[in-house]
C-alpha positions in Angstrom: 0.0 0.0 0.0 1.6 3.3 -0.9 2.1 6.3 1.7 -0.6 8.2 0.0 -3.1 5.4 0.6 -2.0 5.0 3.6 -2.8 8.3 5.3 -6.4 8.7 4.1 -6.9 5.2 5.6 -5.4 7.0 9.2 -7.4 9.6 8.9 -10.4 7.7 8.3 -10.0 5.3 11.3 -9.5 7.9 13.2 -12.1 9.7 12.3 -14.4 6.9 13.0 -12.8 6.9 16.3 -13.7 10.2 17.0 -17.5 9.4 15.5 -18.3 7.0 17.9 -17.0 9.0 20.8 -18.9 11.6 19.4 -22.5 9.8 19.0 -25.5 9.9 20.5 -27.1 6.4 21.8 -28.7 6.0 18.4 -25.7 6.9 16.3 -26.3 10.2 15.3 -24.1 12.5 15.5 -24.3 15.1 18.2 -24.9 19.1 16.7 -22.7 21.6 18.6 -24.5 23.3 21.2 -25.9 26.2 19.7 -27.0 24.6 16.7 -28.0 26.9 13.8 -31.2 27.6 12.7 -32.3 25.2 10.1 -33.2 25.5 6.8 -35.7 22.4 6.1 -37.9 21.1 8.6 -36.6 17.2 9.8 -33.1 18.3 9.0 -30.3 17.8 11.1 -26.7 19.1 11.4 -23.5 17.1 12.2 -19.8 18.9 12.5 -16.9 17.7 10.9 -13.1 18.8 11.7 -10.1 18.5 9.4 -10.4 21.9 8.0 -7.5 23.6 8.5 -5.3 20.4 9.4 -6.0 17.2 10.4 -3.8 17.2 12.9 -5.4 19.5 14.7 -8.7 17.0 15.0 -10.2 15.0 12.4 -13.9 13.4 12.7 -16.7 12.5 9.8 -20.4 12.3 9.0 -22.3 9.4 8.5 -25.7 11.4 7.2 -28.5 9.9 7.0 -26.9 6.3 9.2 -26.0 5.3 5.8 -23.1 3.2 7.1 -20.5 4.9 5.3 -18.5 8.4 6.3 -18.0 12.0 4.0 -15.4 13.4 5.7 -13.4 16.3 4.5 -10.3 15.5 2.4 -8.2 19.0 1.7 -10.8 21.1 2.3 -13.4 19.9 0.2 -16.0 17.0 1.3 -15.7 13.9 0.1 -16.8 9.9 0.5 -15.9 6.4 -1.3 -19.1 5.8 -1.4 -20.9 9.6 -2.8 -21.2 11.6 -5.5 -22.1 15.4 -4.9 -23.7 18.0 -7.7 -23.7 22.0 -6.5 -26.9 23.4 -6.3 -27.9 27.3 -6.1 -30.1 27.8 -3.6 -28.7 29.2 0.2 -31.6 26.8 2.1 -32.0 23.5 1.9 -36.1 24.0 1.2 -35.0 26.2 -1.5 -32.7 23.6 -3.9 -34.6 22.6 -7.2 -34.8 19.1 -8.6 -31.8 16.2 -8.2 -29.6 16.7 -11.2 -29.5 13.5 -13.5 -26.2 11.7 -14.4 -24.4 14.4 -15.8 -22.7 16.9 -13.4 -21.9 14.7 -10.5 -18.3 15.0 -9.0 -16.4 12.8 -6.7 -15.9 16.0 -4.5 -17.7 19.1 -2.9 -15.7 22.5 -2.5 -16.4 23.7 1.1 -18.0 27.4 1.5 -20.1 28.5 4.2 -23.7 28.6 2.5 -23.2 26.5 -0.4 -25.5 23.6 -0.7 -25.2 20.3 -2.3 -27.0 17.1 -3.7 -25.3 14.2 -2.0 -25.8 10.5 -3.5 -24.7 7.6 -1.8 -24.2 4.0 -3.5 -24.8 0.7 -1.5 -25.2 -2.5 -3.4 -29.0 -2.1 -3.6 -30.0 1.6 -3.8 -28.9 4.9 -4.5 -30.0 7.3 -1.1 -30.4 11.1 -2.2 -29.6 13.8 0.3 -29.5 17.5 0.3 -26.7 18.9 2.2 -25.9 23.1 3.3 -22.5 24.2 4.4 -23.6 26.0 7.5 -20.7 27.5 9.2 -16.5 27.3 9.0 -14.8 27.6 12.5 -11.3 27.3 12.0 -11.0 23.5 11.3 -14.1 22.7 11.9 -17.3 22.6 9.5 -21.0 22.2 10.2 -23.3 20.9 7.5 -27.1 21.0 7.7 -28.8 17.8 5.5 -32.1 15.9 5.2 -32.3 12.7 3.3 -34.6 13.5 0.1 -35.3 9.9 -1.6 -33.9 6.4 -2.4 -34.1 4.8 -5.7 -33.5 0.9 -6.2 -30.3 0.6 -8.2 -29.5 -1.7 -11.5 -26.7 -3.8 -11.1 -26.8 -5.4 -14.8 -26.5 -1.6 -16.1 -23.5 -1.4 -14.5 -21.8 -4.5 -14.5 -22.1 -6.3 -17.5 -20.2 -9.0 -16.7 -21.9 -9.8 -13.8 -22.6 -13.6 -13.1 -26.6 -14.2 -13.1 -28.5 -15.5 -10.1 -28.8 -19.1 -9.2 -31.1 -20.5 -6.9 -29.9 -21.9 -4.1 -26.4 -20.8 -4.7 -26.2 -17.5 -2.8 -22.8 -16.8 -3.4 -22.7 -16.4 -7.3 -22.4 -12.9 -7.2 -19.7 -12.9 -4.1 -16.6 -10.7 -5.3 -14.4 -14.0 -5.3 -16.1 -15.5 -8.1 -14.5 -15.5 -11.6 -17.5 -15.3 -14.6 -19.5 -19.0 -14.9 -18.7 -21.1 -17.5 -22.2 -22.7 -18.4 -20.6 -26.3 -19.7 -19.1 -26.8 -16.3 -20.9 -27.5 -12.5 -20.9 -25.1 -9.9 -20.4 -25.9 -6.1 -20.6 -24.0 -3.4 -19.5 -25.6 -0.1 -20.5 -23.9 3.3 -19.5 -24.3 7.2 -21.7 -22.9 9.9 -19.8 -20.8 12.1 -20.3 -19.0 15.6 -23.8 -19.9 14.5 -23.0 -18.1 10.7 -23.3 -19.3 7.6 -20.0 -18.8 5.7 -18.9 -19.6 2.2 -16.1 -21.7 2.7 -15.2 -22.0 -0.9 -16.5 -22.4 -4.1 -15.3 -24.3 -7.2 -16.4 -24.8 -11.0 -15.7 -28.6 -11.8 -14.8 -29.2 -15.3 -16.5 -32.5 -15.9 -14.7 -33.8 -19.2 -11.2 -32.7 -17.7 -12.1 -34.6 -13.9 -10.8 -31.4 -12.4 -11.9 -27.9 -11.2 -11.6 -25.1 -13.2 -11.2 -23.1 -10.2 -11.8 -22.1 -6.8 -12.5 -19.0 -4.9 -12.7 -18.0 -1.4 -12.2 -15.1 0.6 -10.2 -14.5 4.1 -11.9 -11.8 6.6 -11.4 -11.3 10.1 -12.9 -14.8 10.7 -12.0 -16.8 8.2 -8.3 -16.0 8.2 -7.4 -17.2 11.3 -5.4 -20.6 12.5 -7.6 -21.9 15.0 -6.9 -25.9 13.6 -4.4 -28.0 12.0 -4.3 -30.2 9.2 -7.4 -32.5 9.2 -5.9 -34.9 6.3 -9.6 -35.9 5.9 -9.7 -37.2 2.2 -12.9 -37.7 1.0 -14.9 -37.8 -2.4 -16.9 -34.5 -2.6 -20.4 -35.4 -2.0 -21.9 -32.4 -4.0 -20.2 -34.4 -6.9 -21.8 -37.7 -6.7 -20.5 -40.0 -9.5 -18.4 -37.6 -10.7 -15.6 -36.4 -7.6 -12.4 -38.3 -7.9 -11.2 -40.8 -5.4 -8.1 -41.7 -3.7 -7.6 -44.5 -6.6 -7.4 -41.7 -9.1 -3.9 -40.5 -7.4 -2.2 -43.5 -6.6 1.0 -44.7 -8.0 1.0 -42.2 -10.4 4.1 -40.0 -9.9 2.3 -37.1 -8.8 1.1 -35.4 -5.1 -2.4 -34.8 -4.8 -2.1 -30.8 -4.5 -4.6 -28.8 -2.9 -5.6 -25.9 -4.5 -7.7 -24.2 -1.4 -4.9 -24.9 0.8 -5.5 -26.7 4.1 -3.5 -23.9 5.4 -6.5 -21.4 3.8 -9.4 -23.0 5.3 -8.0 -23.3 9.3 -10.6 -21.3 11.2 -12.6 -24.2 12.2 -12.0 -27.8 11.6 -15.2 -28.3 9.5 -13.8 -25.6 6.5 -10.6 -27.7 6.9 -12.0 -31.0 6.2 -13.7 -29.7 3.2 -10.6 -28.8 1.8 -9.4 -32.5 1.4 -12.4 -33.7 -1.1 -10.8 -34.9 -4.1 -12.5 -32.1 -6.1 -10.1 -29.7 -4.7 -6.8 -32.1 -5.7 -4.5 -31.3 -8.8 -1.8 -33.5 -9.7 1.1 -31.8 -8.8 5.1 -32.4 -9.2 6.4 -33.0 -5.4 8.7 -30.1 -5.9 6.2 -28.0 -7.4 3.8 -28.6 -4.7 6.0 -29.0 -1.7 8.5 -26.1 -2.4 7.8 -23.8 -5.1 3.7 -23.2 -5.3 3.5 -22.9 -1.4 5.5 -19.9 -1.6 3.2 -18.6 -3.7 0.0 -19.6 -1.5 2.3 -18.6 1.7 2.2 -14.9 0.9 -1.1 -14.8 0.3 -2.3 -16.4 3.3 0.5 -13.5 5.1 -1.1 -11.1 3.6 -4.8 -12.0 4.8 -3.4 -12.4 8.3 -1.6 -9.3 8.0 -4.8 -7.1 9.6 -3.8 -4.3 6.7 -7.1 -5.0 4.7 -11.0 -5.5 5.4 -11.0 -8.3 3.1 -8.9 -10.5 0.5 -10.8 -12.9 -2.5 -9.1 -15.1 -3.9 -9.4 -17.3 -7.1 -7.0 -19.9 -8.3 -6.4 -23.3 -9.6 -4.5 -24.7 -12.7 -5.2 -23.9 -16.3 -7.9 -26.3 -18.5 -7.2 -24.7 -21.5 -3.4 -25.4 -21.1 -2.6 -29.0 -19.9 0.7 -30.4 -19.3 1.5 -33.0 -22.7 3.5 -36.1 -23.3 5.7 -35.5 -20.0 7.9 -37.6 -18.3 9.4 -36.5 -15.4 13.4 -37.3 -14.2 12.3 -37.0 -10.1 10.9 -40.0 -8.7 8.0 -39.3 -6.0 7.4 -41.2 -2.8 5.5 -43.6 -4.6 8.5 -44.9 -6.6 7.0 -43.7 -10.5 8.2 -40.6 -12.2 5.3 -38.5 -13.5 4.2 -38.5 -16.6 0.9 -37.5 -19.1 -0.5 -38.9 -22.1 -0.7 -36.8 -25.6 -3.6 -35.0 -24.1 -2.3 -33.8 -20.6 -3.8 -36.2 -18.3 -2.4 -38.8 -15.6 -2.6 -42.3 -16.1 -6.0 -42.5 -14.3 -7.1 -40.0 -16.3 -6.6 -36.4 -14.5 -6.1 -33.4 -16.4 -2.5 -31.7 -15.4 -2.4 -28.7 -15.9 0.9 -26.7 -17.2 0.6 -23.7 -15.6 -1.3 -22.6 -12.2 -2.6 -19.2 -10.8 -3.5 -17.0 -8.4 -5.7 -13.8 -8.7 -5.7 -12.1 -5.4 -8.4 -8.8 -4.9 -7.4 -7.0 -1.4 -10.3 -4.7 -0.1 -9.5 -1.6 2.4 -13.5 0.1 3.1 -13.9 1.0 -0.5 -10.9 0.9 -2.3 -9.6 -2.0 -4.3 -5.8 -3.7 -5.4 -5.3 -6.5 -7.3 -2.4 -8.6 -8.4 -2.0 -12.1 -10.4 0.6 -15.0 -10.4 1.4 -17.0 -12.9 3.5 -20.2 -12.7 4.7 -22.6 -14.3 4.1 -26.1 -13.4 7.6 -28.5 -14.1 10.3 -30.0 -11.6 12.3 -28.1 -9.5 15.1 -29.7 -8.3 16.3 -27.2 -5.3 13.2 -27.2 -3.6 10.9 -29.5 -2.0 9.5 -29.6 1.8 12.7 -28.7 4.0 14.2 -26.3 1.2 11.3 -24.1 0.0 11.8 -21.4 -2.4 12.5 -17.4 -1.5 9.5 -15.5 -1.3 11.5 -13.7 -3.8 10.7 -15.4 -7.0 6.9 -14.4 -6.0 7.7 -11.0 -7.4 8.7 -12.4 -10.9 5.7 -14.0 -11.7 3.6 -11.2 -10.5 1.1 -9.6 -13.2 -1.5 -7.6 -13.7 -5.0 -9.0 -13.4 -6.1 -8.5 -16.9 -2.8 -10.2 -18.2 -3.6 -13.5 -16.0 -7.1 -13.5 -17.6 -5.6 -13.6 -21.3 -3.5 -16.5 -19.9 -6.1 -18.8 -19.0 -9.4 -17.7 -20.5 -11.1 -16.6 -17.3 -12.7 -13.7 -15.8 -12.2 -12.6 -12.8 -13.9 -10.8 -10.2 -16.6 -10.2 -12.9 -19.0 -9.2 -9.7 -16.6 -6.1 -9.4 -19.0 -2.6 -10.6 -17.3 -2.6 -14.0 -15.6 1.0 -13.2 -13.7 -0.6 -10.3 -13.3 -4.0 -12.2 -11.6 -2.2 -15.0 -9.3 -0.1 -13.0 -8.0 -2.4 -10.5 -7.4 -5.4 -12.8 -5.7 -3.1 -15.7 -2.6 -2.9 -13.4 -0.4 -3.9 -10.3 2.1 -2.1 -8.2 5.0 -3.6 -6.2 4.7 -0.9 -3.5 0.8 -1.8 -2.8 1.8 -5.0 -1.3 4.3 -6.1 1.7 6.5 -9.2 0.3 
């Protein structure tokens, strides 16, 4: 994360801080004591400081208990989650009409008097406000509003990419999820948690190939935590019936059964790690691919989730259908005695598909901003690593990419559920200097 990012997160958790401190029993905030007269009856005003310098005393506005702050970022108001458009009038009783989409602005120049249309965005609606400027005291700024409407929003105008409902499969449109292929079967597998249901992760089996496409999950503040060890409780996946590998389908065959959820992933309760170890979720992986090159790779992302930096982190990976791994014969010899090989058409000699390269496309979420980065590696032996000598968190770095790169690689799209705007952005680029390595 970069300095600049960095501050305006301070200043927003602190401002929070000072919210809360600041609040009434029902959340509201508190009006100075000699509140102004207002301009609108039902209206109510809230102060905000960071003015003159943040420093001095920093504090935002939640209007309307929307959930989400405007707080004032050098010296003009501003939000993640608003738009505002100027209006004319000097009361709030006297502004005309809401604009329409054009004239909208991501900030609000602050002068004493000026008053403002104010949209905020959640998932569901748009909530329309009207908001006055009504007095500058050094570094701190009052502001009169009164919500005016809501209006339902469209998602499929704004995200065209977005994967349609399912029934029964709630999660389909959970930021983790790459776009649905319709040939292939959709699973979502579930824990109940401190009396929660949670996604624990979700994969797209690829029936013809007897291996997933992908999977995606996400770590939080629940779900990344170690709580468990390794359950080592293989199991066909029973939302797979007749079609979920078994243990026979990796034996003797030169290869490890890879996860690709990690059991280290899923170790917040011992449920979400036993759910890890269905077949579904095995790849067949080189030993020192699996053992000390990819975990480096799964390692760093599992640091940063645990890191506390971001709200939350999605994650989809797995290894590429539309590139398999063809007429190989490997010169390494596994624990079970046989070197690995592949047939003509990339699959093990129980019939696996083995795939040449594997990825990673990681989304990190910090209130509402976005970062994104890929991996892309390539699946062979490698001779200097395996369990006791893994590989520097070093080489991470060169197979880093940008998001939209790792889609061309393997034909999927990712984080389709993103609001297009924010999909196109964050996935057209990556920085070193977002991320700690």
């Amino acid at each position: 994360m970069n300095m600049k990012k960095f501050y305006y997160y301070f200043l927003f958790l602190t401002g929070m801080l000072c919210w809360v401190s600041c609040s009434d029993d029902n959340g509201t905030n508190v009006p100075p004591a000699d509140t102004p007269e207002a301009t609108i009856d039902g209206s109510t005003f809230g102060e905000l400081q960071g003015y003159e310098n943040a420093a001095d005393g920093f504090t935002t506005l939640d209007p309307g208990n929307l959930g989400d702050p405007i707080y004032i970022q050098e010296r003009r108001l501003a939000g993640a989650s608003y738009l505002f458009a100027a209006d004319n009038a000097s009361r709030l009783d006297g502004m005309s009409a809401r604009p329409g989409e054009d004239g909208w602005s991501a900030t609000a120049a602050i002068a004493e008097g000026k008053c403002y249309w104010a949209r905020h965005a959640s998932s569901l609606l748009y909530t329309y406000l009207k908001l006055r400027i009504a007095y500058i005291e050094g570094n701190k700024v009052g502001v009169e509003y009164i919500v005016d409407s809501t209006e339902e929003r469209d998602p499929t105008a704004e995200n065209m990419n977005a994967n349609a409902p399912i029934e029964g499969k709630k999660y389909v449109a959970d930021y983790a999820m790459p776009h649905l292929n319709q040939e292939n079967i959709y699973v979502e597998h579930t824990v109940t948690y401190n009396n929660v249901e949670t996604l624990n992760y979700a994969l797209e089996w690829a029936e013809g190939k007897r291996h997933s496409a992908w999977v995606a999950f996400s770590f939080d503040a629940i779900t990344a935590q170690k709580n468990v060890g390794r359950t080592d409780a293989w199991s066909p996946d029973p939302q797979l019936p007749g079609m979920s590998p078994e243990e026979s389908d990796h034996k003797s065959d030169g290869f490890d059964k890879g996860h690709l959820c990690a059991s280290d992933d899923r170790s917040y309760s011992k449920e979400a790690n036993e759910q890890t170890f269905y077949y579904s979720n095995m790849s067949p992986m080189m030993n020192s691919f699996n053992g000390g090159y990819w975990i480096t790779f799964e390692g760093l992302v599992i640091k940063w989730a645990r890191s506390g930096v971001y709200d939350k982190i999605y994650v989809a990976k797995g290894g590429t259908m539309n590139r398999l791994l063809t007429d190989f014969t490997g010169e390494i010899t596994s624990a079970d005695g046989r070197t690995p090989q592949t047939d003509g058409q990339g699959f093990t000699i129980h019939g696996l598909a083995c795939p040449q390269y594997y990825f990673i496309a990681v989304l990190a979420q910090k209130g509402n901003n976005y970062q994104s980065v890929g991996f892309w590696v390539e699946h062979k032996e490698y001779s200097q690593y395996d369990n006791n000598n893994q590989a520097p968190v070093s080489v991470t770095l060169e197979h880093a990419l940008s998001v939209d790169e790792l889609e061309e690689n393997t034909g999927l799209d990712f984080f389709c559920n993103l609001p297009d705007a924010v999909e196109d952005a964050v996935e057209s680029a990556w920085s070193e200097a977002d991320w700690a390595w």
